[in-house]
C-alpha positions in Angstrom: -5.5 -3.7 5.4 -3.0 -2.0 3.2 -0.7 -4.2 0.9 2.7 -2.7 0.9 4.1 -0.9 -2.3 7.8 -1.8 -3.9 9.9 -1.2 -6.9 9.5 -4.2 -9.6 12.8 -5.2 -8.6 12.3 -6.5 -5.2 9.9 -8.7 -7.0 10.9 -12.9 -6.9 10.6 -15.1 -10.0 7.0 -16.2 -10.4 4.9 -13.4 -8.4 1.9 -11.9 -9.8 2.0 -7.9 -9.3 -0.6 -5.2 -10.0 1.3 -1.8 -11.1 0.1 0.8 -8.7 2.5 3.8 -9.7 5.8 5.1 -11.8 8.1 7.1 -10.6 9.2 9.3 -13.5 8.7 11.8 -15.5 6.1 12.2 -18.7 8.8 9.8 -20.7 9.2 7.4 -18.8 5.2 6.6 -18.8 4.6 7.3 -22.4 7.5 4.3 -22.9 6.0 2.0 -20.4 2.7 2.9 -21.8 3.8 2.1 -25.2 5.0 -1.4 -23.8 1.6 -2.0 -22.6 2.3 -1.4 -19.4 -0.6 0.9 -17.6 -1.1 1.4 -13.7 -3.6 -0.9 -12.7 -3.2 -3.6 -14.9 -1.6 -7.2 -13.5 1.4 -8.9 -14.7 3.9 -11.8 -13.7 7.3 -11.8 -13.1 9.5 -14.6 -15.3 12.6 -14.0 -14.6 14.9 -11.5 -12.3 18.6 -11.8 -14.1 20.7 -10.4 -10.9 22.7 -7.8 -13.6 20.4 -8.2 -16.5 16.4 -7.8 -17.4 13.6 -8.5 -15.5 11.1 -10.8 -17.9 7.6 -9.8 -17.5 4.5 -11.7 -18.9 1.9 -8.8 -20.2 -1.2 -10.0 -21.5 -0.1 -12.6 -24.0 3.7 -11.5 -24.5 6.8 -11.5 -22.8 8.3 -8.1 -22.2 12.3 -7.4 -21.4 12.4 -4.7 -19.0 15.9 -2.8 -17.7 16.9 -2.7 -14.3 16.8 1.7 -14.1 13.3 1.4 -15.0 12.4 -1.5 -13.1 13.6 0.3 -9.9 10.8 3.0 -10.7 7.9 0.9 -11.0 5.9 0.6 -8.2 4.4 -2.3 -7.7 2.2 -4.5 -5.1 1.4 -8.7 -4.9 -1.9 -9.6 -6.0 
């Protein structure tokens, strides 16, 4: 059974996601990387602001990610 693949965005508040791929260039993983954000790893979603951040829980922190990189995470529910 596959499990279906979607940008962070389409996330809801609460979820538990597993980063499966980023759709960017060398940059844009070096900064997510940098945030401690690595493919493979699980996170939760806190909070989905409709115009504003998503808040992710990574490890034992709280991360504030923007929407344009949001949309290029690629992401699937643990």
């Amino acid at each position: 059974m596959s499990v279906a693949q979607m940008p962070l965005v389409m996330v809801s508040e609460g979820e538990e996601v597993r980063l499966v791929g980023i759709r960017g260039g060398l940059n844009l993983r070096k900064r997510l990387a940098d945030l401690g954000l690595n493919i493979g790893m699980t996170f939760r979603v806190l909070r989905v602001n409709p115009n504003g951040p998503l808040i992710l829980a990574v490890k034992d922190s709280r991360l504030a990610l923007g929407r344009g990189m949001a949309y290029k995470v690629m992401v699937e529910i643990v």
